[in-house]
MDAnalysis code that builds the backbone (N, CA, C; Angstrom):
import MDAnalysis as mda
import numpy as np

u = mda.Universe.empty(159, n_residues=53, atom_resindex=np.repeat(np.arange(53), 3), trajectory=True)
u.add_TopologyAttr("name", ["N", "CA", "C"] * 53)
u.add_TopologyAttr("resid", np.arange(1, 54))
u.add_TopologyAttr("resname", ["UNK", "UNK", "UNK", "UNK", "UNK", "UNK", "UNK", "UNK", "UNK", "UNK", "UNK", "UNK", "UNK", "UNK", "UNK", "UNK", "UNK", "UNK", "UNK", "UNK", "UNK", "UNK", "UNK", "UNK", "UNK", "UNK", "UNK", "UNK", "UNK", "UNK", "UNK", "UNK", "UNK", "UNK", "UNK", "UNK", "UNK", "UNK", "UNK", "UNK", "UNK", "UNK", "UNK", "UNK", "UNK", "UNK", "UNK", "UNK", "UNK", "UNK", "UNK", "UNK", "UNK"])
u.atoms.positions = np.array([
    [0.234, -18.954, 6.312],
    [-0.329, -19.523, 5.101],
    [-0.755, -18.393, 4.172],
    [-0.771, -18.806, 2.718],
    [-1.525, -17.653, 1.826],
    [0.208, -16.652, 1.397],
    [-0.135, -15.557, 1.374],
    [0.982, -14.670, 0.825],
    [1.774, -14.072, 1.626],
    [1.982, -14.854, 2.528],
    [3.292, -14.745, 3.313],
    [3.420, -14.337, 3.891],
    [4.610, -13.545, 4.258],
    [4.225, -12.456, 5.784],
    [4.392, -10.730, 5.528],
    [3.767, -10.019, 6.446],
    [3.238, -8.690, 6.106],
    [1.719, -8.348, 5.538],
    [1.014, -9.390, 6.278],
    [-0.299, -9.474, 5.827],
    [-1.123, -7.963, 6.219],
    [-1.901, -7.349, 6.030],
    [-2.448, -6.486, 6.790],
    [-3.866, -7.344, 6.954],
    [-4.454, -6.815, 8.597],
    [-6.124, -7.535, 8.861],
    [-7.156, -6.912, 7.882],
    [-8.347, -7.242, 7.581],
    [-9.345, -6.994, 7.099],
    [-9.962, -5.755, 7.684],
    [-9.829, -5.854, 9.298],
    [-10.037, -4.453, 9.759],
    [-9.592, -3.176, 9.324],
    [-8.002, -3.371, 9.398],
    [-7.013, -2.041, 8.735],
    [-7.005, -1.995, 7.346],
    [-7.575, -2.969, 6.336],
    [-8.538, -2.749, 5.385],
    [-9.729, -2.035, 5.236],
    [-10.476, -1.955, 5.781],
    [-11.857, -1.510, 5.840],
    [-11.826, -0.141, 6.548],
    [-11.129, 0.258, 7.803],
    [-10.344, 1.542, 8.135],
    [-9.844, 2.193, 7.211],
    [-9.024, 1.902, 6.355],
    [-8.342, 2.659, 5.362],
    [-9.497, 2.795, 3.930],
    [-9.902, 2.139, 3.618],
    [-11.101, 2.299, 2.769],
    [-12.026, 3.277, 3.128],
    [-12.332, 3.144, 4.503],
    [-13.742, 4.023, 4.689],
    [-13.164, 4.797, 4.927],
    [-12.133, 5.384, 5.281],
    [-11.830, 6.899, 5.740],
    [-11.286, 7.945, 3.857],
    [-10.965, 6.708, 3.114],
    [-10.926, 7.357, 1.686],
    [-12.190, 7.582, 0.810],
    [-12.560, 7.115, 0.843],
    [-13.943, 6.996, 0.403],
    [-14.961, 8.603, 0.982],
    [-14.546, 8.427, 2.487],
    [-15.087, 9.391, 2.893],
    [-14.741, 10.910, 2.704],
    [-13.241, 10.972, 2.102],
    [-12.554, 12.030, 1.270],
    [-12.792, 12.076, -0.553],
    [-13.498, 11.439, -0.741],
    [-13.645, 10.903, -1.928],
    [-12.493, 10.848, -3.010],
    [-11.569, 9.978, -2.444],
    [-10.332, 9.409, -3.372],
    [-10.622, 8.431, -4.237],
    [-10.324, 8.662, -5.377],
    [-10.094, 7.609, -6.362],
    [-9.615, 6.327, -5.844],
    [-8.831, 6.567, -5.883],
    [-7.188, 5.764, -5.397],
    [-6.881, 6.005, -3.845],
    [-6.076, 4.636, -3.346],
    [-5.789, 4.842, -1.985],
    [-4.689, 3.605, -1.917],
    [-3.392, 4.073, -0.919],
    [-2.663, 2.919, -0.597],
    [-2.562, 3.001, 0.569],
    [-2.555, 1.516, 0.766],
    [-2.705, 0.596, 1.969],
    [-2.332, -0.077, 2.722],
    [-1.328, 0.073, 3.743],
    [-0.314, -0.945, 3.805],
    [1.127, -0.443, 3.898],
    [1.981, -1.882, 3.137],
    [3.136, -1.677, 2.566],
    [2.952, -1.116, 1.394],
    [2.225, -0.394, 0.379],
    [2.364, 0.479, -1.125],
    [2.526, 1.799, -0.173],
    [1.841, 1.885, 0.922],
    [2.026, 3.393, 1.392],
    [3.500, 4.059, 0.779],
    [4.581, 3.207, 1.781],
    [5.985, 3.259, 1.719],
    [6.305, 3.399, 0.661],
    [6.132, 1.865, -0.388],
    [6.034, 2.071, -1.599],
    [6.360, 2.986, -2.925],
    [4.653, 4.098, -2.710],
    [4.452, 4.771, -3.284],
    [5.540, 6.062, -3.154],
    [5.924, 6.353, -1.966],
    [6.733, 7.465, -1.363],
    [8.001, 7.129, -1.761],
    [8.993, 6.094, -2.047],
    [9.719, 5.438, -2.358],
    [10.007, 5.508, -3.828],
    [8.777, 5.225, -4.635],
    [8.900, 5.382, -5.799],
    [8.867, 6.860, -6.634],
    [8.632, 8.036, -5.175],
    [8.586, 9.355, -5.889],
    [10.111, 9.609, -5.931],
    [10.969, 9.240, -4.824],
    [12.272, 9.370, -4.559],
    [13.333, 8.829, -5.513],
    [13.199, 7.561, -5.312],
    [13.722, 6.894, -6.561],
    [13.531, 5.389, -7.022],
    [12.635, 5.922, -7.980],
    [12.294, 4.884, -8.694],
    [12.867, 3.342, -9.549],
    [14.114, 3.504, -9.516],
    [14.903, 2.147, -9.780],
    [15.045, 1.699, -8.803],
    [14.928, 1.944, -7.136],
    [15.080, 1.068, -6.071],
    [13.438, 0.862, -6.212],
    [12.505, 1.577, -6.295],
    [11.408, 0.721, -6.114],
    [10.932, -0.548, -6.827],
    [11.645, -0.393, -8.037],
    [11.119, -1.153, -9.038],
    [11.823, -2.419, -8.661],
    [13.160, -2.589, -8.231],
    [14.284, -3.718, -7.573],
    [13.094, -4.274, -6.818],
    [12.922, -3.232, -5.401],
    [11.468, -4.142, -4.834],
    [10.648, -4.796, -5.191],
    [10.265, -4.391, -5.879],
    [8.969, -5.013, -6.583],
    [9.385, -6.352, -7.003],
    [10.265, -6.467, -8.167],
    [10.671, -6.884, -8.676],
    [11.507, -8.395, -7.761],
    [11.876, -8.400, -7.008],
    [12.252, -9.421, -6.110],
    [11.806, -10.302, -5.648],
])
């Protein structure tokens, strides 16, 4: 139910938050953007297809 599948828990939320926070990052990805983000340094018209789908 909700947004489908590839959910991440609230735990591996709150893990990934507090350990950025504790580096003091602005910004942090989480998840599937991890990939994402790394994806979109490489090449960016396949990321955007992703997205975009």
């Amino acid at each position: 139910k909700g947004r489908g599948k590839g959910k991440i828990s609230p735990e591996t939320l709150v893990e990934e938050f507090i350990t950025s926070f504790k580096k003091n990052r602005y910004e942090t990805s989480i998840g599937k953007v991890k990939m994402l983000r790394f994806l979109h340094r490489i090449s960016p018209a396949l990321a955007s297809k992703i997205i975009n789908k």
